[in-house]
N, C-alpha and C positions, 0 to 999 in steps of 0.2 A: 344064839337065837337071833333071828332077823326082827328088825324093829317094823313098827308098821309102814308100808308101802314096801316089802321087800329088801329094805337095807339094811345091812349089819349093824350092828349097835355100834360096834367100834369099826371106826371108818377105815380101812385099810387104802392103803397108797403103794406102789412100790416107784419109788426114785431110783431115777437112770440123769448118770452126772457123766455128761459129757466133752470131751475137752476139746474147747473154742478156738486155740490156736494151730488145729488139723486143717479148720477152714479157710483161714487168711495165710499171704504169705510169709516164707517161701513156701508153706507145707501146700494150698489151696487143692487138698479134696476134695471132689466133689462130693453134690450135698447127697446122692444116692451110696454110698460109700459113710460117709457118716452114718445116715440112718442106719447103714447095716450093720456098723457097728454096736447101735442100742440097740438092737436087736438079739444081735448076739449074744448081748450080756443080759440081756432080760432073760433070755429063754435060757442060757447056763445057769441060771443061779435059781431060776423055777424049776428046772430037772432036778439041777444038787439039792434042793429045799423042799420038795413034791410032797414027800411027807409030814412037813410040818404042818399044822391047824391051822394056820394064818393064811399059810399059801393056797389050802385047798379052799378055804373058807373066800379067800380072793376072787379066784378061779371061777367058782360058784357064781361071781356075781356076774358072769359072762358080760353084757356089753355096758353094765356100771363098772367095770374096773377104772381105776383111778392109778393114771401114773402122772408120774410127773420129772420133766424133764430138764434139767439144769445144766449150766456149762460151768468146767471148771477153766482157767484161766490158760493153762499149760500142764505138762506133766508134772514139774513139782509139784503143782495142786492139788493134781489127782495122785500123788502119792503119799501125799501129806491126807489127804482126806482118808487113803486107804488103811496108813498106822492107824490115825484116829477110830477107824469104823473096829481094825482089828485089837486093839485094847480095850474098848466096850463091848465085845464079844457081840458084833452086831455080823449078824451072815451078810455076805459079799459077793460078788466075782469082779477080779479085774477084769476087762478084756484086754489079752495079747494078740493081737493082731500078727498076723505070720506070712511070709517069712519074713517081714518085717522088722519082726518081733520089739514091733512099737506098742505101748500103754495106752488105750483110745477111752477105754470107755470106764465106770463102775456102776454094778444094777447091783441095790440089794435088792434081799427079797422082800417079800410086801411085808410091810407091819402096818401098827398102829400108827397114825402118823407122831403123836402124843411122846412114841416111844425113841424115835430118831429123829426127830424136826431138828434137834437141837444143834445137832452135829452136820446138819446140813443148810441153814438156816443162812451162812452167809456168802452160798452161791445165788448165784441168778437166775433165773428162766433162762435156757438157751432162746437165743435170738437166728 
């Protein structure tokens, strides 16, 4: 049920953690290439999750959605963060970047943020 003025009750978020050491050297992607990478992973893991209540309850909120975007330090980071996400049975997608087949990106799907802050809490805002 939307609360008054059209927002959810429970505020949904979907973080997209992005890994900071693609942009500096030697790796220095550029930054059109990065974003497309949170992209990628947003929109994989909104297809894989389509059906869940959160996500469509998100979706709904057309141009209130709420992401938020963070850097992870390097790949250990991001894969340190992706055991974590997947032993609290939180839905995910890595992004594998191809033919690469480099580790770039993680988007969950949207939640509550209440529900995964915790596990995400001691990355950064991507800068």
């Amino acid at each position: 049920m939307a609360a008054p003025g059209g927002r959810s009750a429970r505020a949904l978020v979907q973080y997209v953690v992005l890994r900071g050491d693609l942009q500096r050297e030697p790796l220095s992607w550029p930054l059109g290439a990065l974003v497309a990478q949170a992209c990628h992973a947003a929109l994989a893991v909104v297809h894989a999750h389509y059906g869940q209540a959160d996500t469509g309850a998100y979706l709904a909120e057309g141009g209130s959605m709420r992401t938020v975007v963070l850097e992870a330090l390097d790949e250990g980071a991001l894969t340190t963060l992706a055991e974590t996400l997947k032993q609290h049975n939180i839905d995910h997608k890595v992004w594998i970047e191809q033919p690469e087949n480099i580790a770039t990106c993680i988007a969950l799907r949207p939640y509550p943020k209440e529900e995964v802050h915790q596990h995400l809490k001691k990355f950064k805002l991507l800068k």
